[in-house]
C-alpha positions in Angstrom: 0.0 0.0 0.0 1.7 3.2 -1.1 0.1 6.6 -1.1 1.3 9.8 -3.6 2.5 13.1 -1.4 3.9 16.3 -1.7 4.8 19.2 0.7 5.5 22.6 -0.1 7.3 25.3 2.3 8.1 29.1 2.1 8.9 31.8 3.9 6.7 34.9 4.1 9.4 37.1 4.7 12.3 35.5 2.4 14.3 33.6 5.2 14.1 30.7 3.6 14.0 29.0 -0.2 10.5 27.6 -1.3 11.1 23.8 -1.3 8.6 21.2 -3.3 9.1 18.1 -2.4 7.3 15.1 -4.5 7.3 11.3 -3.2 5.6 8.0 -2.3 4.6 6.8 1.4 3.4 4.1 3.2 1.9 6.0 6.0 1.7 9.9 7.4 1.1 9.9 11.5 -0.4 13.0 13.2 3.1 15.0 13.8 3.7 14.9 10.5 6.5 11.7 10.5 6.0 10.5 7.1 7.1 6.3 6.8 8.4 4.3 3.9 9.1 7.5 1.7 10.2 6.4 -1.8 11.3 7.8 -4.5 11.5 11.6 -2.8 12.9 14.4 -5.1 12.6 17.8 -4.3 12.9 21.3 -6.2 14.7 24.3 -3.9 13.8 28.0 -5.7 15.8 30.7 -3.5 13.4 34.1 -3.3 14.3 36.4 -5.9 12.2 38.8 -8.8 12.0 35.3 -11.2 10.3 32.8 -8.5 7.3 32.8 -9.1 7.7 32.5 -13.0 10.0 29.8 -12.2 7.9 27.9 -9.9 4.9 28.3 -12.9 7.3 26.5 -15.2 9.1 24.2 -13.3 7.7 23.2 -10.3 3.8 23.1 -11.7 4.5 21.0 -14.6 6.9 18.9 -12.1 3.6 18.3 -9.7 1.2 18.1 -12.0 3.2 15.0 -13.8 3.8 13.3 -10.4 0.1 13.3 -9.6 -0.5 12.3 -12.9 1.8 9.6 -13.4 2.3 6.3 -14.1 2.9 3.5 -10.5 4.7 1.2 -13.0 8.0 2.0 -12.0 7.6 2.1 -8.2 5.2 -1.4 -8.3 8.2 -3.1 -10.5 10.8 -1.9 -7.7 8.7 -3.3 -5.5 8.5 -7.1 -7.2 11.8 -6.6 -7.6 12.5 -6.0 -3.8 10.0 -8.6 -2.8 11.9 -11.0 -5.2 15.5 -10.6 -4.0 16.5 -13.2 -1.6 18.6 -11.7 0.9 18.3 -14.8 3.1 17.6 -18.9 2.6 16.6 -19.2 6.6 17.0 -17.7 10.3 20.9 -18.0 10.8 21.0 -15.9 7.0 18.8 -14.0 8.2 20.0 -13.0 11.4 23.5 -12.7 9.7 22.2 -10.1 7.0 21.3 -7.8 9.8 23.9 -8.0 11.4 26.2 -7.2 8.4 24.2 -4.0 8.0 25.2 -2.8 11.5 22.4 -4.1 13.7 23.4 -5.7 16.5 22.1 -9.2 17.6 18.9 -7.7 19.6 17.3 -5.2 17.2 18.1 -7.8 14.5 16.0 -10.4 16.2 13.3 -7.3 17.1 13.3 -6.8 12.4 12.6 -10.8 12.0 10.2 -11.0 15.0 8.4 -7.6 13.5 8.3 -9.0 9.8 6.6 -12.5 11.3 4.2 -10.9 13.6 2.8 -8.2 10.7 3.6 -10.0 7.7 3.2 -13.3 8.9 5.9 -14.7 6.9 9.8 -15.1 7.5 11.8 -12.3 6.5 13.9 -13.4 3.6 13.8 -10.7 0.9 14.7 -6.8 0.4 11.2 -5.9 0.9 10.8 -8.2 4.1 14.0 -6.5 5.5 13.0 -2.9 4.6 9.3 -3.2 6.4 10.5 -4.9 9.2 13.7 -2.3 9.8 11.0 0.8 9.3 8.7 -1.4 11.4 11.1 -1.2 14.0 12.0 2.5 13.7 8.7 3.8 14.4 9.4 2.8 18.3 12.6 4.2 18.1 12.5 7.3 20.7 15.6 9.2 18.9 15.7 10.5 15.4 18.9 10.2 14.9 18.5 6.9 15.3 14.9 6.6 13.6 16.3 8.1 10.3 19.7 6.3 10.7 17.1 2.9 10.7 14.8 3.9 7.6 18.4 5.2 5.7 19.4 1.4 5.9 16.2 0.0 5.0 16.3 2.7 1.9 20.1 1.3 0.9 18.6 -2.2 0.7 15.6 -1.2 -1.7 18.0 0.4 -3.5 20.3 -2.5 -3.9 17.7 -3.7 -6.0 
């Protein structure tokens, strides 16, 4: 389940650029943390006399395309994600993780999260992406949090 999004931010006194930013997501929560962002690209205009004639031809067209575009592309990375075997059992499993910089704990919390709301063993990209972001939503630092969903975006991107 993926969702389109967008945000866009300015300044109304010039402190800042106007940013668009254009992407798919699993999930928005009530403080605004967006989960399983995908394919996020972003226009930056600094404030100056040729913004807003800038923002009409670049960043209108640029929207308008996104919301009007074809999934394919994001539904084949995802076959492809769910089709890369990372693992053939547990011990694989486990020693994926732990190659990635999770210790032995958290790795065992990714596997037990992929079984419990997947209800199936974590074996491929896509298992090992859910169940990291999974995993980073109870994670009380961002640092950490984003650190956690910036691994889970290297292995989608592996594929």
């Amino acid at each position: 389940l993926m969702f389109r999004g967008f945000y866009l931010t300015n300044s109304e006194v010039g402190a800042g650029s106007l940013r668009l930013a254009a992407f798919y997501l699993r999930g928005i929560c009530c403080n605004r943390i967006m989960w399983g962002v995908e394919g996020f690209q972003e226009i930056t205009m600094r404030h100056s006399k040729l913004a807003p004639s800038r923002f009409i031809e670049e960043a209108r067209p640029a929207l308008q395309s996104f919301a009007e575009g074809s999934t394919k592309k994001l539904i084949e990375g995802v076959e492809r994600a769910k089709a890369a075997r990372m693992a053939k059992n547990d011990e694989d499993a486990l020693a994926f993780l732990q190659s990635r910089n999770f210790n032995r704990k958290r790795s065992l919390e990714i596997i037990e999260a992929v079984e419990v709301h997947d209800q199936r063993k974590a074996r491929s990209a896509w298992d090992f992406a859910q169940g990291i972001t999974r995993i980073a939503q109870n994670e009380a630092n961002t640092d950490n949090r984003v650190a956690m969903e910036t691994e889970a975006r290297k292995i989608l991107d592996r594929v």
